[in-house]
Each structure stands twice: as C-alpha cells, then as structure tokens.
N, C-alpha and C positions, 0 to 999 in steps of 0.2 A: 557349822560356822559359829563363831565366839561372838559374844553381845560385847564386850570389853573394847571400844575403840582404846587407837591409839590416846596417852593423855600425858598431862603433863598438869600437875596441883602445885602452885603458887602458894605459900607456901607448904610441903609436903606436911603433914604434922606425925610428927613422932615425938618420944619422949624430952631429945635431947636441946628441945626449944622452948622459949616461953609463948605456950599458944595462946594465951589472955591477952598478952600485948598485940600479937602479931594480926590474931583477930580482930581487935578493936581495929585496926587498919581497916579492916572491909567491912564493918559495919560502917565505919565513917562514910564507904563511899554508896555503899547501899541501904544506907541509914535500917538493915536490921533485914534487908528482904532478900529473899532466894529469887534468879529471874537471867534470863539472857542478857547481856548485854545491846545487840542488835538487832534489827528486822533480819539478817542473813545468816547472825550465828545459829548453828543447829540447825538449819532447815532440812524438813523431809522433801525429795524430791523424788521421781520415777528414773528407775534403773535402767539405760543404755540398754542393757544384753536381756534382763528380766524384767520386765517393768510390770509382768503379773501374778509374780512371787516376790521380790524384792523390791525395797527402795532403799533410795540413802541419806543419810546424814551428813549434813558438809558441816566443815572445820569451824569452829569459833570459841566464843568464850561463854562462861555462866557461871554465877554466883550460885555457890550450895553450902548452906550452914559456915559461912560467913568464908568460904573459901574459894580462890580463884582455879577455874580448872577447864584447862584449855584444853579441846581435842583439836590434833594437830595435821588430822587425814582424815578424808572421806572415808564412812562409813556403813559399809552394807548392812543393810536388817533382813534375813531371808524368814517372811511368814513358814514356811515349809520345815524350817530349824528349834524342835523344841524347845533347845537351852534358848532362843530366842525372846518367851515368853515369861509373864511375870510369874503364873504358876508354871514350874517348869512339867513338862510332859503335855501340856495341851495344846492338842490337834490343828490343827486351821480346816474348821467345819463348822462354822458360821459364818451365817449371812448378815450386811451389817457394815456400822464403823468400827474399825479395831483401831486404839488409839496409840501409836509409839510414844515413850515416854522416857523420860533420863533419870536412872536410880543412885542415888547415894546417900549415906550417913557416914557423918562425921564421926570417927572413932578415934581415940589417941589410943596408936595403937604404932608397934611395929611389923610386918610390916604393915602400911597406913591401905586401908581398904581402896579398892578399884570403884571408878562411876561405869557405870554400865550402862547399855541402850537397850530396851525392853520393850512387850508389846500386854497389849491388852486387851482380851476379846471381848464382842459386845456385851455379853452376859455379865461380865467382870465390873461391869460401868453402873456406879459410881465404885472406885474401887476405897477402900479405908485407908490407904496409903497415901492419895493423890493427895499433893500439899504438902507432903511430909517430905519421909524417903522417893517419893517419886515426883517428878517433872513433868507436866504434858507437853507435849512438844506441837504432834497435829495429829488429826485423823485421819485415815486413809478407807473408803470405803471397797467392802468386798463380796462378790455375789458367787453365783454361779450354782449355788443348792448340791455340790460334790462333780468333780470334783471342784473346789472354790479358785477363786482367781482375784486379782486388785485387778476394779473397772477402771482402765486408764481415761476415758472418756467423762470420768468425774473429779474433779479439783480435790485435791488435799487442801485440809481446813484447819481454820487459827482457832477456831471455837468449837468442840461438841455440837453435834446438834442437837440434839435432845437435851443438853444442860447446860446454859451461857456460863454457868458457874467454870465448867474446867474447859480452860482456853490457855493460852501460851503466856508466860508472864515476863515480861523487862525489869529491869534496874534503871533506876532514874541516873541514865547518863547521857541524855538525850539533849541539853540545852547546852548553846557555845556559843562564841563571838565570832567572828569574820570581818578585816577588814573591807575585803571584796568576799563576793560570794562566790566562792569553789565552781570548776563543774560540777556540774550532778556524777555524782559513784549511785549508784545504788547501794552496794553490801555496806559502806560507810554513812552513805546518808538517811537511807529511809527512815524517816517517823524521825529525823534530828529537828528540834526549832532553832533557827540561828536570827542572832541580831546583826545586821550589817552596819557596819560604821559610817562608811563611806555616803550609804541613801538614807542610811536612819532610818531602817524600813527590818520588818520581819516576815522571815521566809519561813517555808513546812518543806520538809522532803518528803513529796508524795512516793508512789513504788517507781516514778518513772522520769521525774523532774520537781526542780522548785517549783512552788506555789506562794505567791506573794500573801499573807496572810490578811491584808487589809484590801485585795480584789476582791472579794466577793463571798457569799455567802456560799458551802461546798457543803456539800451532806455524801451520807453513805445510802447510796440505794437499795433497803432492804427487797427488791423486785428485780425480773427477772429482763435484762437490758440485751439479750438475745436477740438479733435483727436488724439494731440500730448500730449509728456510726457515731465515733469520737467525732464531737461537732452538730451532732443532730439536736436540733428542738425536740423537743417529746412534751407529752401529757402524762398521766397516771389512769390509765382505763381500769374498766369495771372490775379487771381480775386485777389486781394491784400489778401490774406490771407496765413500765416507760413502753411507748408506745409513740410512733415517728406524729407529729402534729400538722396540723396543715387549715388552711382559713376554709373550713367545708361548716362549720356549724360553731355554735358560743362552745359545745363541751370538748372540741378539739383542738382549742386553743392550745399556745406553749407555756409551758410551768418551769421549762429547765433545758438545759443542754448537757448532754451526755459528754463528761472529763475520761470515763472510763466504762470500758464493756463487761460486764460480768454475769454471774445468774445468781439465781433466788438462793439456791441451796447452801452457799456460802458468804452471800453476801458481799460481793466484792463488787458491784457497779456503783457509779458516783458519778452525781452529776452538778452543775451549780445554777442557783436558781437567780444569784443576780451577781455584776461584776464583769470583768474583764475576759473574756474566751476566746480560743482560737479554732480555724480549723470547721466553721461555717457555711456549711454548699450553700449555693447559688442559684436560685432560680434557673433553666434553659432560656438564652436570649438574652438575658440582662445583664447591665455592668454597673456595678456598684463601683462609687468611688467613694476618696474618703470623705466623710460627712452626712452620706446619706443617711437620713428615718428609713427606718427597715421596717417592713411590715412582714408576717408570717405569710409564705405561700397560700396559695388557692391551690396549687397544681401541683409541686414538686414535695410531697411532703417531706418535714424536717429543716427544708432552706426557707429563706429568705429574700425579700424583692425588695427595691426599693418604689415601685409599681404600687398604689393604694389597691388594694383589691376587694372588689365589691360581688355579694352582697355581706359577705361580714371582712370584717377586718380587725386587725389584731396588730398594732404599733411592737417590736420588741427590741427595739436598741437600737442604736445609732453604728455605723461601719467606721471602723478606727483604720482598716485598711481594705484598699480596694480591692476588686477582685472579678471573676463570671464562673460561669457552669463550671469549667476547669480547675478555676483557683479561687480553694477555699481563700473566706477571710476571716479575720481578728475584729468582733463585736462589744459595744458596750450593753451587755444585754440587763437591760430591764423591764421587764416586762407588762401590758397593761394589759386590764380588763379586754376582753373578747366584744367588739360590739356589733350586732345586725347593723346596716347601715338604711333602717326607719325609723322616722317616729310618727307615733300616731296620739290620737287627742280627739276631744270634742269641740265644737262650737256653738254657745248656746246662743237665743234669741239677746240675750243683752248683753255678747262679745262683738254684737256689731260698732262700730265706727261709721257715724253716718260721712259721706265724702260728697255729699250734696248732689242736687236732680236725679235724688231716689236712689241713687248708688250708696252701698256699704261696703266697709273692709273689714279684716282682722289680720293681725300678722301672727306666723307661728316662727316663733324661736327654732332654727335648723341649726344653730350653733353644732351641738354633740353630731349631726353628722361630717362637720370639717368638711365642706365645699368649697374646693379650689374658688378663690375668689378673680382669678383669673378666667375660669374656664364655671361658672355656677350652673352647672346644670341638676334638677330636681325633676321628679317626678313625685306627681298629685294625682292622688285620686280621693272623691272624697265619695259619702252616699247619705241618704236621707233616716232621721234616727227614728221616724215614723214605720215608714214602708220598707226600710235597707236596700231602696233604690236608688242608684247613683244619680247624682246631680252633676250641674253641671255650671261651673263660674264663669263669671263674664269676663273674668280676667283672670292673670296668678302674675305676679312681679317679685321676684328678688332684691330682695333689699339687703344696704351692708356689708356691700361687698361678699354677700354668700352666708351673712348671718340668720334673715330669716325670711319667709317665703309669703306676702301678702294675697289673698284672697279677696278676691271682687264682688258682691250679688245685688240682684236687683228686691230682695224677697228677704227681711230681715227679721221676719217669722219665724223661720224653719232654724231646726238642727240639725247642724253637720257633722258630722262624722271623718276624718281625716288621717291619711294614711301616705306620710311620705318618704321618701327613698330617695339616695345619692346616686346619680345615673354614673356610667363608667365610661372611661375615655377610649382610646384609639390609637392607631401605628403614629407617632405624629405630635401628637394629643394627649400628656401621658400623667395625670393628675400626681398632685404632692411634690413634683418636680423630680420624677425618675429620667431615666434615659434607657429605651432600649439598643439594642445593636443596629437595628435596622430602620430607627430615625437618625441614627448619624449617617449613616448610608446616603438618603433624602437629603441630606446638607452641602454633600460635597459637590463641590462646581465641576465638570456641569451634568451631574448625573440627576438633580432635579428637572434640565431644562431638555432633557430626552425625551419626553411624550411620555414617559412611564408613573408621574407623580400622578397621584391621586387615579389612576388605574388599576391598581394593583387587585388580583385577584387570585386565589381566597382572599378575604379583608378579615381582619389583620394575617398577614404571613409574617415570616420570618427568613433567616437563608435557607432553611430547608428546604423552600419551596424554588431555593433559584439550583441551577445545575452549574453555577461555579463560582466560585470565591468573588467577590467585587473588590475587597481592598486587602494590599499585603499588611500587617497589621504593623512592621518591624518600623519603629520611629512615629507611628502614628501619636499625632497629640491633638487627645479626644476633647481637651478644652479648647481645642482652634476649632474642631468639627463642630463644636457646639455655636460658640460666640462669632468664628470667623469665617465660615465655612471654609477653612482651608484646613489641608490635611497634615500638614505640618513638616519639619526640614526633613529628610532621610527617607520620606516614607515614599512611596508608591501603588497607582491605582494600577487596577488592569482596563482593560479596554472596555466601555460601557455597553459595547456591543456582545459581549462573551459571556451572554448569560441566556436563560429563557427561563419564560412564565409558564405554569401548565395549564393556563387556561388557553392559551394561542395555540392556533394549529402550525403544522411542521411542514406545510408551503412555505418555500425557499422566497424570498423577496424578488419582485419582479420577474417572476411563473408567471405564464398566463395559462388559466382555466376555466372551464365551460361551466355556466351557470341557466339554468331555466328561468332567468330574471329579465326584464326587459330593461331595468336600471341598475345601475352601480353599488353591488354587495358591500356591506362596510368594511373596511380596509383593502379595497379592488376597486379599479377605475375600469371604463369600461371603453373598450376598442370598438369602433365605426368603420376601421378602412375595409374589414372583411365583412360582403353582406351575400345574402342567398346562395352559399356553396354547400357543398356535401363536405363531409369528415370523413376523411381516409384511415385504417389503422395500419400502420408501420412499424417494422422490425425495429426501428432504431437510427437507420442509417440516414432516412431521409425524412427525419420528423421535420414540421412546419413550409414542406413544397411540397406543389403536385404530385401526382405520379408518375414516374418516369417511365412507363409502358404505355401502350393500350393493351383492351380485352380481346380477346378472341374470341369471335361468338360462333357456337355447336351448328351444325347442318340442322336446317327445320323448312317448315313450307305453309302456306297461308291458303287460307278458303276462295276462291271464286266467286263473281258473281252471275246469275245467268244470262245465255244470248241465243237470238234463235237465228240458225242457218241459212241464210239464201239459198236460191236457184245457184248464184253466180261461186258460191262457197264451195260448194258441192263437188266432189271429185267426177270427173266423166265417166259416165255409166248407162246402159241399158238393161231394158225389163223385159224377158219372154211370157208367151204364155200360150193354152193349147187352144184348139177351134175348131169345129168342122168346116171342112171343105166345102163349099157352097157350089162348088163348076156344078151345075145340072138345076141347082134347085132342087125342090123339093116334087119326089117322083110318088104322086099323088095315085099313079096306078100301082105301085110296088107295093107301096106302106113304108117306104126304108127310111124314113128319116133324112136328115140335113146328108147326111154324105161318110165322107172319111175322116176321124178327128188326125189334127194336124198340129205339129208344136210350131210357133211364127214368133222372131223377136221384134223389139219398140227399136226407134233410132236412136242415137246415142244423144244426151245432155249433161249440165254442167262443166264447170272451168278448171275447179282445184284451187281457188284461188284463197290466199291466208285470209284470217279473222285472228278476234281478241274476245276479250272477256270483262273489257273495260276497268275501274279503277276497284282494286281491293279494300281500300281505306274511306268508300263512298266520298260524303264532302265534305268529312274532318280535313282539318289540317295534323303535320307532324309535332306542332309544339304546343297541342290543346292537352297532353297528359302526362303525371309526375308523379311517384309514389307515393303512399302518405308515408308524415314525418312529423317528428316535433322540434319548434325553433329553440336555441339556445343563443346567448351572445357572449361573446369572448370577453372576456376581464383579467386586468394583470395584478397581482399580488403587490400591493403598494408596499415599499420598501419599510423595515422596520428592525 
C-alpha cells in the first residue's frame, strides 16, 4: 500500500514561478509556522474493515515550509506495509505507541517532491526528524507481543505520552467574527474563538458545542472520568481521579461537574468548577424549580436536591431550570465549603449572664448552621469539663429567629462543654424551602382530608410505597399545589381511593372477621346480634347461614342400670327334685333305709310379666353438657 495520499500543493513550486513572493503569502498567514489548519484536518481514525492493522487519515489542510497542501481523500496507513514506515523495511514487532506522522521538504524542484504519511515505532521516538521534515499527527498504541495488533479499546492521542514536547501542531487561524453565532460544525469549528456581534459575548468551540467563554471557569481533567456522567458533581479522590460526590462526609464534597467523559491516558475529561451547566441529575423524589438553593445529595450521588441535608451539607448552586429524577437541569454552579451541620464550644464560669432568682444564661451563636427560622429545631447536648459527665439545663431557647441557642442553669460554677446540631425535617416539613413530590400530593383537596394525613407509614415514604399513580401529572400547576391547593386547569386526579399503604392489611372494607377480642380491634367495629353459636365451615355456597342439613348419627347403645327381679317378673316355671319314698317308713327290722328313691316336681310360679331398667342418664338433665371451646366475637373491617 503507498504512504503518498492523494494531494494537491497550493502553490506547486517549481522553477518557473517566483517562489519568494508566492511564500511570503503563507507566511503572512502562518506568521512562519508549520501546523494543520483545523481540529479535523488530518485526523487519525480506526479503519471500518481493519481497525487492528490499519487506520486512516481524513482529508484537510496543513501548512509545510510555508506551503499550502491539501489531501483531498481519506487515507489508509497499513502498519503491516513496510514502505509505510519512516525507516523503510521495519517490521511492526513492537509493543508500544507507534506515532503516524506527515513528511515533507520543500525542494524547488521539478518534478516538485510528494508529502507523504509515515509511521514511527516506539523505539524510533524521539526521532531527529520530528519538527522538521516530519509532522506528528497522533499516536496510536500497539500490543499483542507477536503476532502485534492496534488496541482498538485505547484512544488515539494529540500528545506523545512519554514526551508532551511532540504533539499535533495548528496554525493561528482559529480567531473570527460572527454576527450570530453559527451552528456548531465540528470539523469547522473546534478550538475556533469567535466574537459575536449581536450579544458582544465570546464563544470557544469545544469537540462538541459552543462554550460561552465568560460562563465559567473549564479545565482539562488530567484524571481518569471513567464512571461518571455529563452533568455529574464529582470530587478528586485519593487516586487523582473525578469521583461521583455526594453529602456523606466534609471530603466528599463537590469541586466540579463533569462537561466531558474521558480517561487518564490521553487526557481528554473536562469538567467546570464554576459557572453556568447543564444536564444535572436530580435527586429520587424531588422537583426542583427554578430558583431553588441546591444542596449536594446525601443519597443519590453526583445530583442535587433542593432538601437541606443533614448531618453535613454542601450549598452548590442555584437551579436556572427546573426539573426531577427524569429531567436533568441547567445550574448555576458554585460551589461552597462542605459543612458538618455542629457546632461545639465551651462555657466557662464567667460566660454566665446572671437572669435573676439564681438563674444564669449564655447564648451560643448557631448562625453557620442556617436553621430554618420558620421551623428552628437544634439539638444540645452538653457535659461537665471536670468529670465529662453530661449535665443537664434548666432550660435551652432559641433566639433570633434561629440565630442562636440560649442555655439556662442553676449552677454558674461549672463548665460546660457544648455540642450542637441542625435537627432534620420530614414528609411535609422540608427545611430551606424544598418541595418534595409527595407534599404536594398532601395539598390537593381532598386527598388531605381522607384519614391518610399524618398516618402514613414507613414515615417518610414516597410513591414507591403507594401501588398507583395519585395525580396525572399533564397540566398540573405545581405552584397552585403549593399556594392554592388546587391542581390547576387541564389536569386530572385519580380517585383517592386507588391506592394502598403496605403497612394495612388486604381485608377487603366491611369483611367481617373472628377475633379472640372481647372489644373492638382498631379499624373493626364489633357485631353483638350474633351471641353463643358454633362456626360452621362451608364450601362456599352457603357462607354466613346455617346449615342446610342435619346429621345423621351411626348405630350405638348405652349402659344400663341395675334392677332385681320379682316373683311377679318371673316367667312361669317349676323345680323338680329326687326323694325317697317314705310309704312304709322306716323298716327297722330289715335295716333298708327310707325306701325307693323317687324324682317329684314343685307347682308351677311366676307371671312373665315385663320390667325396666329405669333411667340411663340418672338425674342429670339433657342440657347440663357442651364441648370445650374457645370464645371469639365477630368484627367487620371498617371501611377505608
């Protein structure tokens, strides 16, 4: 592949012109210096089809030895092309920046010499040429230890790294008039300073827009702005690198806002540390309008609230346009000191103020904590400088509308020790005069006078704790919410009923449900018409009536109790039995005994007549027994 872009030299110099004159032309406009014309002309960029053997060179202009010499096409560089390279035949087998560079010397000559596009490997750097016959254009870094490759995932650079000295150089054609000021071009504008007639104001072309030159102070971030957002507040942390900021401690404070994102390695982040910015996140929750004191977040780090946040706080600009979570705003950022929101101090024996009948005061200056003088709340603690055992005052009073805080004691011996603090406000309540989303909610009629104000639970929530929208937001005019509690022409609420809390339970409003209470659960009234019944469980179809059967009770049988039999009970029956025959007597001459034994029956008795067994159940009654159980009373879910 040929280094030779396509070219075109303004004018060509050969013998048959006067080159003395023709040159003095460009030195007049380059008062003597070799240098691009633009931020675009020449640029190296990454190759479409190769972008890890190749890049290119786009079309522009540049000054060389006092001659104009336009390339008129993009330009391929293939590392892998030895004629590519300044020494020709060297390899691409280093790791490293290799620097592309644009060669020419001016020869009067016919024909008149070619500019050429060249490269240089690190080893080659600093090379004897650079300055002269050669151009640095940018760097391109290359790794891979064989075979090599260009790291696309590393920026091509306007400066060496390793020597600020060889960087890209301009011609001073950068300053113009504008009656109006242009859109932004980039390839035209970048790095131009222009005077506008019209505001009598001076502009910069940043890489991506004007920049008002008298908004603010702008620096280049030598650090690495990896992380954060156009719009973000940042610090400079311990490693030198921009670092999102947030109201957590004095060393997190905000120093700047990030204009542009870049990394360490080239330098290209930039931020402005005071002045006019746009593009500002928003705290969650909050709406800023315009005018608000912006304070640095506690919570969202990089945004802004207009919510004072305690225990440190950090004032950083005033809101030029309104905006919430969604939509960045436009800030006048200036930023202050980081302050804890205490102050502490002593009080000696002869700071007391006697206040008469043995009573002393002292008052302590709370000014530097800025206490809403609407809402002055402090918190004191104080302790004894003897024992470092807390004491305890007879009194503490705010004075001044929130300026300073006086202390009472009966005891003007002792020293005190004193240690105070800005207490923090509430949903409602919202100190410096912020506004959240969800006190304007509280405003609108009649969604205060629902039973829900000053119940709300978790305390402080927000909407994310409700499960729907409360107001369409389209036409809402949030200064009627405020001043008039109305919501303004066009807009529309939803129904006050079409939300829930998750602290409530998800009993439907007027359920009734069994409680083991003998009175009225909170938010349930309690039913009386229903007393001493059992609880049936039912499929469904006949919940809150009887039952529509009865039972059918199993075959079974009961014990008896005893009875003894009559004569008259007795079925009729007779008893035999056997005898001797006694006809003779006893024959006293024989010896033979009573006679002949004989079987004889008895005459027949009893009737057959029935009996009982009298009462199973002795002399209980049937409604002396009941199963155990336990009482409950019915209660209906009070409507809400």
């Amino acid at each position: 592949m040929s280094s030779i872009p396509t070219q075109v030299r303004h004018v060509d110099p050969f013998a048959s012109y006067n080159s003395d004159t023709i040159n003095k032309l460009t030195q007049m406009i380059t008062r003597g210096t070799n240098g691009i014309t633009t931020k675009t002309d020449l640029d190296v960029i990454q190759d479409s089809t190769s972008p890890t053997t190749v890049v290119d060179v786009t079309p522009g202009f540049i000054y060389k030895d006092d001659l104009l010499i336009e390339l008129t096409t993009t330009t391929q560089v293939d590392f892998t092309d030895p004629d590519c390279y300044v020494l020709y035949g060297t390899g691409f087998d280093e790791d490293g920046w290799y620097s592309i560079v644009f060669e020419y010397n001016y020869i009067k000559s016919r024909p008149a010499p070619a500019a050429r596009l060249k490269i240089l490997k690190p080893s080659q750097i600093p090379h004897p040429s650079l300055g002269t016959s050669l151009l640095f254009l940018k760097a391109v870094y290359v790794t891979g230890g064989g075979p090599h490759y260009i790291d696309t995932s590393v920026s091509f650079v306007d400066i060496y790294p390793s020597d600020p000295t060889i960087k890209r150089e301009y011609t001073d054609l950068y300053f113009g008039v504008e009656t109006v000021l242009p859109t932004f071009n980039t390839e035209t504008d970048q790095g131009r300073v222009v005077y506008e007639t019209s505001t009598d104001a001076f502009w910069f072309g940043y890489s991506n827009r004007w920049g008002k030159i008298s908004a603010g102070v702008e620096v280049t971030l030598n650090t690495d702005t990896t992380g954060v957002a156009v719009g973000s507040l940042c610090y400079t942390n311990s490693s030198g690198n921009a670092e999102l900021a947030y109201a957590h401690t004095v060393d997190t404070g905000a120093e700047m806002v990030v204009v542009e994102v870049g990394l360490a390695i080239n330098n290209s982040g930039r931020a402005i540390m005071s002045g006019f910015v746009e593009d500002v996140p928003v705290e969650p929750g909050i709406i800023v309008n315009v005018g608000d004191i912006l304070y640095l977040s506690a919570t969202e780090p990089g945004a802004v609230t207009n919510v004072r946040t305690n225990p440190v706080r950090q004032v950083v600009g005033r809101a030029i346009t309104g905006g919430n979570y969604t939509v960045p705003i436009g800030i006048l950022f200036f930023p202050r000191d980081v302050h804890s929101l205490a102050i502490t101090g002593t009080i000696n024996p002869a700071d007391w103020a006697s206040e008469g009948g043995g009573l002393y005061s002292e008052t302590v200056d709370v000014t530097p904590l800025d206490v809403d003088s609407t809402h002055p709340t402090v918190i004191v603690n104080v302790w004894g400088d003897d024992d470092n055992k807390k004491l305890y005052a007879v009194d503490v009073e705010m004075t001044s509308g929130g300026a300073g805080v006086k202390i009472y004691t009966n005891d003007n011996s002792l020293t005190w020790n004193y240690i105070i603090s800005a207490g923090g406000g509430s949903v409602g309540d919202v100190p410096g005069g912020g506004t959240n989303d969800h006190s304007l909610l509280l405003n609108v009629s009649p969604y205060g006078a629902t039973g829900h104000e000053g119940v709300f639970a978790p305390t402080p929530h927000g909407n994310a704790d409700h499960s729907a929208t409360f107001i369409e937001a389209a036409g809402v005019t949030y200064e009627n919410l405020l001043a008039n509690l109305d919501i303004g022409t066009g807009a529309t609420q939803v129904s006050q009923g079409d939300h829930t809390h998750p602290t409530l339970d998800d009993i439907p409003s007027g359920e009734i449900v069994l409680f083991e209470s003998a009175v009225a659960v909170s938010g349930y009234s309690l039913l009386a018409t229903v007393d001493d019944q059992l609880v049936y469980i039912s499929s469904g179809g006949a919940a809150g009536t009887k039952p529509l059967s009865t039972w059918s009770q199993p075959n079974h049988g009961h014990p008896t109790g005893s009875h003894a039999l009559s004569e008259a009970e007795l079925p009729v029956h007779s008893h035999s039995y056997n005898r001797y025959n006694d006809v003779g007597g006893y024959i006293a001459s024989t010896g033979s005994g009573w006679g002949t034994l004989t079987s004889v029956s008895t005459g027949s008795a009893g009737s057959g007549s029935s009996h009982n067994h009298g009462s199973t159940s002795g002399s209980a009654t049937s409604s002396s027994w009941r199963p155990l159980g336990r009482n409950f009373t019915r209660q209906q879910r009070d409507v809400h």
